[in-house]
C-alpha positions as CSV (number, residue, x, y, z in Angstrom):
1,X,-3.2,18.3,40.7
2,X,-1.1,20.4,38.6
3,X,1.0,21.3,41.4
4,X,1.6,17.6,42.6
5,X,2.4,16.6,39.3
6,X,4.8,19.4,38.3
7,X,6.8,19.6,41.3
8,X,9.8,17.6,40.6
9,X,8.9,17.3,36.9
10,X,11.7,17.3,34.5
11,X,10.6,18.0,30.5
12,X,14.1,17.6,29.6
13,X,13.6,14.1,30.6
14,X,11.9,10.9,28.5
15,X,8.5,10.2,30.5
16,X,10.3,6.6,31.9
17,X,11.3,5.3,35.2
18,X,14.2,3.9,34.1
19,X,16.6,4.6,31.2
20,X,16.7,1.2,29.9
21,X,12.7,1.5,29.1
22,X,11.4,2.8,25.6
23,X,9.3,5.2,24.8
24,X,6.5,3.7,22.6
25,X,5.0,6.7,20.3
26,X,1.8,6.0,18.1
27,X,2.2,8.0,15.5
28,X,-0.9,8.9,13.0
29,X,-1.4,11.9,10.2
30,X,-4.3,13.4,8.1
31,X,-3.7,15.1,4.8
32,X,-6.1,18.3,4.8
33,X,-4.6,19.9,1.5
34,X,-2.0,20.1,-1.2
35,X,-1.5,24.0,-0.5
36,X,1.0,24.1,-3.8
37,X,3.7,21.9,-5.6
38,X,6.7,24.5,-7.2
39,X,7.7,22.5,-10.2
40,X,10.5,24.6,-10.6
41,X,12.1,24.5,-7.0
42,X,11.0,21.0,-6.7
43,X,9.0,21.6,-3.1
44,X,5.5,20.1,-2.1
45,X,4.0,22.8,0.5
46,X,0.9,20.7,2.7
47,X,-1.4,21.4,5.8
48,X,-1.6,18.4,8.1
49,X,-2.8,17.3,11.2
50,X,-0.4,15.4,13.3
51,X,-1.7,12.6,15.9
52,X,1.1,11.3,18.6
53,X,0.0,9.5,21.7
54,X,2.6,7.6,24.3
55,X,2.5,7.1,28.2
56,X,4.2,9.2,30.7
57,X,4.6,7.1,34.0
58,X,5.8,10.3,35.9
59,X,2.2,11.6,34.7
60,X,0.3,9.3,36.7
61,X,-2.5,10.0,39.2
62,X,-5.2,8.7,41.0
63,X,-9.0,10.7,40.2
64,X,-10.5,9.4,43.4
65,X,-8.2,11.9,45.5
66,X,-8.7,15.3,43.0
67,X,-12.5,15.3,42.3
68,X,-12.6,12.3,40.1
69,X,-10.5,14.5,38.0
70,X,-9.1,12.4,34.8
71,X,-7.6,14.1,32.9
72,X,-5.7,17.5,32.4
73,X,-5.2,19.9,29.4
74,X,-1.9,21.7,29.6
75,X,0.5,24.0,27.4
76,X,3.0,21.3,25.2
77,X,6.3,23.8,26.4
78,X,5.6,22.0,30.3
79,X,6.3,18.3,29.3
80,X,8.9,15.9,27.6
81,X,7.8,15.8,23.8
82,X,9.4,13.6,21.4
83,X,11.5,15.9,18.8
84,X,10.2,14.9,15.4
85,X,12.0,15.9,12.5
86,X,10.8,15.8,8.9
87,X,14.0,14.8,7.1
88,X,13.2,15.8,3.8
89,X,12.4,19.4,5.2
90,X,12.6,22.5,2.2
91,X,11.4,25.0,5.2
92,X,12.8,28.2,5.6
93,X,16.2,27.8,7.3
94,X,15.8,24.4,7.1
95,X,14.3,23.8,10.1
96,X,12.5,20.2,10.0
97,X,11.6,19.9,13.7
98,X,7.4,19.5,14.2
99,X,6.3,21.9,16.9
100,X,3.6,24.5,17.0
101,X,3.8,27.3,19.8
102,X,0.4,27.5,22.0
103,X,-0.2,23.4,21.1
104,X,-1.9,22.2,23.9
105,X,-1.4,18.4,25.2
106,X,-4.1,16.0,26.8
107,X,-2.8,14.2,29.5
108,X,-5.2,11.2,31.2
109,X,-4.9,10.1,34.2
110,X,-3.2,6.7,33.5
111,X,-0.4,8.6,31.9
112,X,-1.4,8.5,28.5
113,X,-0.5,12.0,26.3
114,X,-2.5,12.7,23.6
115,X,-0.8,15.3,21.5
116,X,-2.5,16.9,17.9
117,X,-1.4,19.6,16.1
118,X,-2.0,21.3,12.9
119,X,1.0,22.2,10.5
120,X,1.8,23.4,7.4
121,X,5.1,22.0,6.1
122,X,7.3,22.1,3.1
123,X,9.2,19.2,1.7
124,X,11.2,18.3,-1.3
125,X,9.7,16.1,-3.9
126,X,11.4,14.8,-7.3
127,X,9.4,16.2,-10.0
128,X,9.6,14.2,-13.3
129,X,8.0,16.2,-16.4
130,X,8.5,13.5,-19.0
131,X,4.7,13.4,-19.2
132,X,3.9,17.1,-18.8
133,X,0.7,18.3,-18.8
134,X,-0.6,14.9,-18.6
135,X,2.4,13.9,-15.6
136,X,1.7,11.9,-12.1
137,X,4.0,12.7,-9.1
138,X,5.0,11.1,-6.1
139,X,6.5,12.8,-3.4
140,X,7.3,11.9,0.5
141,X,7.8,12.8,3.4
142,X,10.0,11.4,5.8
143,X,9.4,11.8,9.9
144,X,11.4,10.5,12.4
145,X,13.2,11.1,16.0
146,X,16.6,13.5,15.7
147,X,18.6,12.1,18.3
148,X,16.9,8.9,19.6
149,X,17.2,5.9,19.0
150,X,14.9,2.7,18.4
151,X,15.9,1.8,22.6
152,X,14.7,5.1,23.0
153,X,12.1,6.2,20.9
154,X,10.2,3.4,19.0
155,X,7.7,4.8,16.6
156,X,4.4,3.1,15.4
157,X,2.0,3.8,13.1
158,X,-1.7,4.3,14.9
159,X,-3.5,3.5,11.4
160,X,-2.3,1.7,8.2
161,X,-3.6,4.9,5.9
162,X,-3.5,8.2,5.7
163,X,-6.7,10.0,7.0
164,X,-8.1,12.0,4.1
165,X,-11.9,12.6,5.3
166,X,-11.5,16.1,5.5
167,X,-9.1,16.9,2.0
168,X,-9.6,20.2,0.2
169,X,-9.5,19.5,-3.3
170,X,-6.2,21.0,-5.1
171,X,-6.8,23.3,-8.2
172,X,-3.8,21.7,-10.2
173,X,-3.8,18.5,-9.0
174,X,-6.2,15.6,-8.2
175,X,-4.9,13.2,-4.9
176,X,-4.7,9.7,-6.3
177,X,-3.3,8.4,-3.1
178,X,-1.7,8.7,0.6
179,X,0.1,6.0,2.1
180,X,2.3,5.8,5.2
181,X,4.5,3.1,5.6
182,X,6.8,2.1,8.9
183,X,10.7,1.2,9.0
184,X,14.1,0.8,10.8
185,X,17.2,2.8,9.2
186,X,20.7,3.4,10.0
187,X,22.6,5.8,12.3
188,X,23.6,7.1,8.7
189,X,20.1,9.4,8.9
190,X,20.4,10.7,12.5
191,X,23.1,12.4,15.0
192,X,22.2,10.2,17.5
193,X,23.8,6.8,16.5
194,X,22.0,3.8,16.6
195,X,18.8,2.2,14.5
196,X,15.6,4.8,14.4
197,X,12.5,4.5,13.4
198,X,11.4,5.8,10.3
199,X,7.7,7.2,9.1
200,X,7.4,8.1,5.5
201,X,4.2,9.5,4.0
202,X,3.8,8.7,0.3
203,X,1.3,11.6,-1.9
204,X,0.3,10.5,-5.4
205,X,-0.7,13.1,-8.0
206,X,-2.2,13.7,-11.0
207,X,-2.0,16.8,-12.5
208,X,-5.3,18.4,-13.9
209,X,-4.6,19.2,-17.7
210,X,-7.6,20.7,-18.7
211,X,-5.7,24.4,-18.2
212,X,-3.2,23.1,-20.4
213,X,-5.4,21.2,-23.1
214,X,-6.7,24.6,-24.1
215,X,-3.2,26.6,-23.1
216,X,-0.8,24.4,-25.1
217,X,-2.5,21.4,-26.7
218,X,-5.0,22.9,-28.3
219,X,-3.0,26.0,-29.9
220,X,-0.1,23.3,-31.3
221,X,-3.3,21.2,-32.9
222,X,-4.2,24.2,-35.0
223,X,-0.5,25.4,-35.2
224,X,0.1,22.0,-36.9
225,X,-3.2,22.2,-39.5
226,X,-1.4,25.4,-40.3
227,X,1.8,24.1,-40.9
228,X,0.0,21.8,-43.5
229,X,-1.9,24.6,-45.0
230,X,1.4,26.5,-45.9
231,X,2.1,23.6,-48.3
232,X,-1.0,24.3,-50.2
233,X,0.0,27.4,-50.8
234,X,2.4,28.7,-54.0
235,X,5.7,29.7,-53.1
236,X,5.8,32.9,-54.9
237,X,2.5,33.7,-52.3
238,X,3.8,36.2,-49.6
239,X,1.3,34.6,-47.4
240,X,3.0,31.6,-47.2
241,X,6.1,33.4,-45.4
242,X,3.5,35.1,-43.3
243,X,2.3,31.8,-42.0
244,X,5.3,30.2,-41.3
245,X,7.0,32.7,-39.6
246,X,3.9,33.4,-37.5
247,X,3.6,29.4,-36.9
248,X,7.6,29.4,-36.3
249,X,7.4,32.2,-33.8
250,X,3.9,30.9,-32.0
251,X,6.0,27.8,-31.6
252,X,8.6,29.4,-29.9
253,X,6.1,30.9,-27.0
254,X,4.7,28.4,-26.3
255,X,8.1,26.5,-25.3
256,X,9.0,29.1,-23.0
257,X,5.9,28.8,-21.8
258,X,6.7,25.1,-21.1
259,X,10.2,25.8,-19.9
260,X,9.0,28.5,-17.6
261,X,6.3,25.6,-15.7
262,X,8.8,22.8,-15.3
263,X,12.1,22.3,-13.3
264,X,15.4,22.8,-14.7
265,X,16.5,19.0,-14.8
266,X,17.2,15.9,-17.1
267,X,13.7,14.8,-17.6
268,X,12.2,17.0,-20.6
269,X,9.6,17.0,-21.5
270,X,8.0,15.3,-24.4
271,X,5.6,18.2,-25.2
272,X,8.7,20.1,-25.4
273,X,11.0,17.9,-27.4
274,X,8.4,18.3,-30.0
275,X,8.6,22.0,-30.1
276,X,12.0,22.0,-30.1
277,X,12.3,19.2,-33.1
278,X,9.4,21.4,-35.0
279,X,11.3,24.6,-35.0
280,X,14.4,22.8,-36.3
281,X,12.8,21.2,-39.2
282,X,10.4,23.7,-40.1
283,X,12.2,25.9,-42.0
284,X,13.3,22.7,-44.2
């Protein structure tokens, strides 16, 4: 069977009898874990699995003449695959394309490929800190064909949600939600002209501040009770300098403790601001 199939087989080729036909791709993805989200380089790191199914005509048989045979598993490297890219890619060297050497690919007898893989990729999310420790997130990710088009390569989605049966719960983050939505961009995104097909993956998270409520929150409480207590206090009392320095200078660890945690952008954080505002005033 292999060997009738493979003869004239060209992978280079899409898996269509003639060039005006399209490629239909069902396209589905399960979110197994948030591995890690780097405030400070701004890049969401997640294991996935990967579903893609489409129909090969040239990968056609009939089962009656090989042993009711129906369907054969073979290396991915001997046929056509579609070449999705995740856009918004923060991998090393930038390489977006989704492959994974050794995957194997299903192949039924009526044509149909089933193709599954599991990855770990890095993308880049906007982090906003406004809120930090008590900040949500929402970061994407963006799949799509490279060089075909929509007459080429026409993407849908297989289910209207992200599977998440089998999430590992994150450490620093609790999943709100996953969504996948489907739509139709510009040649703008892609080398290969034309309207393509776009698949984005939306992950909504909440940061768990518990770490931080006994880190940072609860330390400033007791820094401010202290900053009231020096008031109490004569001024001719050498305590009183003791305290506010040691107040002034706990302060000050504590926002580099902060700026250390969250990106290097506009959006500051409020937790912050207050530091900052405190260890202007307080010597006043």
């Amino acid at each position: 069977l292999f060997q009738d199939l493979f003869e004239e087989y060209n992978y280079d080729s899409r898996p269509v009898q003639n060039a005006s036909q399209t490629v239909h791709i069902d396209f589905g993805i399960a979110l197994n874990q948030i591995l890690d989200l780097e405030e400070k380089h701004q890049v969401l790191s997640t294991a996935v699995w990967i579903y893609e199914t489409w129909y090969a005509e040239n990968l056609m048989w009939d089962p009656s003449k090989y042993n009711n045979l129906d369907t054969l598993i073979i290396p991915s490297t001997k046929i056509w695959l579609p070449d999705l890219f995740l856009f918004n890619t923060a991998g090393e060297n930038l390489d977006g394309f989704v492959n994974v050497t050794g995957s194997k690919v299903m192949i039924h007898y009526d044509g149909l490929v089933r193709w599954m893989i599991p990855i770990m990729l890095k993308s880049s999310c906007s982090v906003d800190v406004t809120y930090f420790p008590y900040d949500y997130q929402k970061c994407e990710l963006r799949f799509g064909s490279w060089i075909y088009d929509i007459t080429q390569v026409d993407m849908h989605l297989k289910e209207s949600q992200v599977d998440i049966s089998d999430y590992i719960v994150n450490s620093e983050y609790d999943l709100i939600n996953a969504s996948v939505t489907r739509k139709l961009v510009d040649a703008s995104c892609c080398p290969g002209g034309g309207t393509h097909t776009m698949i984005s993956i939306f992950i909504h998270v909440k940061r768990k501040s518990l770490y931080y409520d006994y880190i940072v929150i609860a330390p400033t409480i007791m820094l401010c009770f202290m900053t009231l207590f020096t008031f109490l206090l004569p001024c001719h009392k050498g305590e009183k300098i003791a305290i506010g320095l040691t107040v002034f200078l706990t302060l000050y660890v504590v926002q580099l403790f902060i700026a250390e945690n969250v990106p290097d952008t506009n959006s500051t954080p409020i937790l912050g601001t207050y530091f900052y505002t405190n260890n202007i005033d307080y010597p006043y």
